[in-house]
GUZA-440243 format. One record per residue (C-alpha): residue number from 1; x, y, z. Coordinates in nm, 4 decimals. Each point is the difference from the previous one (the first is absolute). Layout:
+-------+----------+----------+----------+
! lumti !        u !        v !        w !
+-------+----------+----------+----------+
!   NUM !        X !        Y !        Z !
...
+-------+----------+----------+----------+
***
This chain:
+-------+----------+----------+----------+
! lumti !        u !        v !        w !
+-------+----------+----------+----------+
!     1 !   3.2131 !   1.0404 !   2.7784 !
!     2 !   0.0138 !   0.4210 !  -0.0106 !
!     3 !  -0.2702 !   0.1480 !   0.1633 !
!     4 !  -0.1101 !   0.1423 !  -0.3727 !
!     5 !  -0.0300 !  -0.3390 !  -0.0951 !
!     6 !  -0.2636 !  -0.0985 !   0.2487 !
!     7 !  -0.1851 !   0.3183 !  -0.0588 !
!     8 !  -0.0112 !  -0.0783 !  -0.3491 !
!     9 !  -0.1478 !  -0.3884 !   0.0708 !
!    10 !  -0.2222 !   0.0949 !   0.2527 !
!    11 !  -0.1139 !   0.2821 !  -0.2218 !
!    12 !  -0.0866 !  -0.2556 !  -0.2880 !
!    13 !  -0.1877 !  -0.2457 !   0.2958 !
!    14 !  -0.2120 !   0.2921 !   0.0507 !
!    15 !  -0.0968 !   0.0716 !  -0.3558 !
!    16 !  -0.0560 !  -0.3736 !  -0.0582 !
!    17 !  -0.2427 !  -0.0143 !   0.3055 !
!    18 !  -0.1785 !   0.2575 !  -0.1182 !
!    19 !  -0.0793 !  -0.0560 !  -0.3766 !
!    20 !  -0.1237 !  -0.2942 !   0.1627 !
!    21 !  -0.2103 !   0.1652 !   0.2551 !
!    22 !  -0.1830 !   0.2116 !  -0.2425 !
!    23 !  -0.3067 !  -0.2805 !  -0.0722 !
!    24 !  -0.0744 !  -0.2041 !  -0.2522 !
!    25 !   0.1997 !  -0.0111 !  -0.3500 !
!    26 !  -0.2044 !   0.0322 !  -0.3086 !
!    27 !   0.0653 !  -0.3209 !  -0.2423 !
!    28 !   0.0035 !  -0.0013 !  -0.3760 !
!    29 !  -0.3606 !  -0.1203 !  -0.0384 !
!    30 !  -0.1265 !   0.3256 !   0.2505 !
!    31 !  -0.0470 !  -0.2612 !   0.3663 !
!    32 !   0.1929 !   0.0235 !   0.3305 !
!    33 !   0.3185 !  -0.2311 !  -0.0006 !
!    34 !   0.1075 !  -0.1821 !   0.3277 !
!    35 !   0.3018 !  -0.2490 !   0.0673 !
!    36 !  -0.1424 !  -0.3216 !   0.0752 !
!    37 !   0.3147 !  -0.2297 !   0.0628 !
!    38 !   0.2437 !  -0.0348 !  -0.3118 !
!    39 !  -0.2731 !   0.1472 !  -0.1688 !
!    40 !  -0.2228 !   0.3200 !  -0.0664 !
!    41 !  -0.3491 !   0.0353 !  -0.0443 !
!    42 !  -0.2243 !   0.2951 !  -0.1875 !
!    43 !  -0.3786 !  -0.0063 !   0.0950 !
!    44 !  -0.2102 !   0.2043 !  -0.2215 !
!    45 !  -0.3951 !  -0.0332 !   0.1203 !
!    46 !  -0.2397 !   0.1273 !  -0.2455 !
!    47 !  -0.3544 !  -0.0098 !   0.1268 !
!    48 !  -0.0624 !  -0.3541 !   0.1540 !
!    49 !   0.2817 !  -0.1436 !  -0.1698 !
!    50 !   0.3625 !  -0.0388 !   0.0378 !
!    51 !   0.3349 !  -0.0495 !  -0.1627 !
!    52 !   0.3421 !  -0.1054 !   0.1522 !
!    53 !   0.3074 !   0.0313 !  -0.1871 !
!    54 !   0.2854 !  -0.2768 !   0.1139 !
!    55 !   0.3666 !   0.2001 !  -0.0944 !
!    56 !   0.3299 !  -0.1325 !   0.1174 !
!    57 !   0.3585 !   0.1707 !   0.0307 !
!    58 !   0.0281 !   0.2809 !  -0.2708 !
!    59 !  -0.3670 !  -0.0333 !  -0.0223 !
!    60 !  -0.0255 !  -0.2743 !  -0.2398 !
!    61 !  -0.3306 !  -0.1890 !  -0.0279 !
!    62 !  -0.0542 !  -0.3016 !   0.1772 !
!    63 !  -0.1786 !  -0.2539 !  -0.1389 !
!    64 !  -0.3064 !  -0.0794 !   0.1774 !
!    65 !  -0.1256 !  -0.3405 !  -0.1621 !
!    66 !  -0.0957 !  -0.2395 !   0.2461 !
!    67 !   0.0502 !   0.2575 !   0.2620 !
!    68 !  -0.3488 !   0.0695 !   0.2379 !
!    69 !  -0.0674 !   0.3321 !   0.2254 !
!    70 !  -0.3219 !   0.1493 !   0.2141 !
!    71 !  -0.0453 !   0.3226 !   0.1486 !
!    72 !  -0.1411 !   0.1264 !   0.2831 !
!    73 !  -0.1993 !   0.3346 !  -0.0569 !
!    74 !  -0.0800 !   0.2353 !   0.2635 !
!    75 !  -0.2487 !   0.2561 !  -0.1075 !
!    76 !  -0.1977 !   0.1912 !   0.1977 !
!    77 !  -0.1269 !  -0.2204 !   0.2844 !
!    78 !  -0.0204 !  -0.3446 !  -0.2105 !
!    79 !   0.2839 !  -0.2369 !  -0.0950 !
!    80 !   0.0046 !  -0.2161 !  -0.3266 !
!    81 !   0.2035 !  -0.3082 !  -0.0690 !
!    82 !   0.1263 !   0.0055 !  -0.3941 !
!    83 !   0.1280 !  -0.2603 !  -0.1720 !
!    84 !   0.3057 !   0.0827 !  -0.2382 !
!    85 !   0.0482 !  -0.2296 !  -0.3211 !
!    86 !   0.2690 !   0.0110 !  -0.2888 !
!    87 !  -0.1054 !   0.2721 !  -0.2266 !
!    88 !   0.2618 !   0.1226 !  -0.2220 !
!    89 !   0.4355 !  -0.0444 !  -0.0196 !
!    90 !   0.0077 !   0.1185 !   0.3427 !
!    91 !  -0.3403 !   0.0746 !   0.1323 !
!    92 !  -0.2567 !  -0.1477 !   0.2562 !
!    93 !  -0.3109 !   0.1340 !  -0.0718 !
!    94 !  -0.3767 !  -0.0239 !   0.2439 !
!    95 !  -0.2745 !   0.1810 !   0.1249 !
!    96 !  -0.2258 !   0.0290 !   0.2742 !
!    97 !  -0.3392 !   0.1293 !   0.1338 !
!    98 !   0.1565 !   0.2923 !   0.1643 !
!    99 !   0.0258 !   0.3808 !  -0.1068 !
!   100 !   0.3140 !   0.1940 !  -0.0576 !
!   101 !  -0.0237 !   0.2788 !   0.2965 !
!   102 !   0.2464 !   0.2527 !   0.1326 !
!   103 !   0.2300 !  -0.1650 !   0.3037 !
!   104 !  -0.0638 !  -0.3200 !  -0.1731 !
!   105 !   0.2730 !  -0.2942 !   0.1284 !
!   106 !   0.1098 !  -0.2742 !  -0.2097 !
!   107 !   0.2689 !  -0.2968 !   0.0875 !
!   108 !   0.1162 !  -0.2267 !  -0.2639 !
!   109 !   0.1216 !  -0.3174 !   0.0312 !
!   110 !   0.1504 !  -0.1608 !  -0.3008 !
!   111 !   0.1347 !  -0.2984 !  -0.0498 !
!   112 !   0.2149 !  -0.1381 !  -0.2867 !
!   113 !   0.0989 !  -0.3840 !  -0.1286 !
!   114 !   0.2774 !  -0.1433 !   0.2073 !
!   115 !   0.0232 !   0.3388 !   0.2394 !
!   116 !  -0.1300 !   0.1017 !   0.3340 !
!   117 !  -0.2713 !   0.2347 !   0.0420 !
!   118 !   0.0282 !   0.3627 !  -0.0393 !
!   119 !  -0.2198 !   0.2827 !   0.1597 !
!   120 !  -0.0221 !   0.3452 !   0.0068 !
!   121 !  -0.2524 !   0.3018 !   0.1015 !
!   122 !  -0.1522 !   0.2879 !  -0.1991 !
!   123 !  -0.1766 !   0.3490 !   0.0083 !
!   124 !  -0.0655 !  -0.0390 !  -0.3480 !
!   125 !  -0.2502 !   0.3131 !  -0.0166 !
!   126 !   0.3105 !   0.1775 !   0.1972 !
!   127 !   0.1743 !   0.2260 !  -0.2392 !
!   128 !   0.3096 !  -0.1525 !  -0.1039 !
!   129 !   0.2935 !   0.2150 !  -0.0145 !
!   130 !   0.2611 !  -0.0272 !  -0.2764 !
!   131 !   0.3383 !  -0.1764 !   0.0995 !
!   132 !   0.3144 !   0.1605 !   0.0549 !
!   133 !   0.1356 !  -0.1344 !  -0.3567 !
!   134 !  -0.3200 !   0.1310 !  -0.1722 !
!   135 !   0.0398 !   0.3214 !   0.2444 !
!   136 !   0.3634 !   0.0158 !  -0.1790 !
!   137 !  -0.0895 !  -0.0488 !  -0.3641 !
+-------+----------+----------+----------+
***
């Protein structure tokens, strides 16, 4: 391979790595979106409620009948268990006794019929960047 050649790929590694590395991409309904597995997940928290959003590849909705969820919340100095139920085409819905506050944690665990368990962790109250392909538009 020329040496311009390898420039040029490591060149694209580095932009790759680094519209990842610039925190959490905004989703369509205004939450932080994580890969979890085969899948990705948008949290949106609103108050002592929350929403997450099951997409697949090309982010097309994921149905989430039959599928169950909980979250742990970190907020302030207390932690709340919330159970996540079916609540839309591809939404778990729940809420908890807890109160949305800055540095707030959140992990997800979702799982769907017939699939292992999924899990990912949120800043939601972070400020989401937009991703590189909304960056581009």
């Amino acid at each position: 391979m020329k040496p311009i050649n390898v420039m040029f790929a490591a060149s694209l590694l580095c932009l790759s790595v680094a519209a990842r590395a610039d925190g959490p991409a905004i989703g369509p309904n205004g939450g932080q979106v994580k890969d979890a597995g085969k899948y990705h997940l948008e949290l949106t928290v609103k108050d002592s409620a929350l929403m997450v959003y099951v997409t697949g590849s090309k982010h097309a909705k994921v149905a989430t009948e039959g599928a169950a969820g909980s979250a742990t919340v970190l907020a302030g100095k207390n932690t709340s268990t919330v159970k996540l139920d079916p609540g839309g085409e591809n939404v778990l819905r729940g809420s908890g006794g807890f109160q949305s506050a800055s540095g707030m944690k959140v992990v997800v665990s979702v799982t769907l019929p017939g699939q292992p368990p999924v899990q990912a962790r949120f800043t939601p109250l972070e400020k989401p960047k937009p991703s590189a392909k909304a960056a581009a538009k």
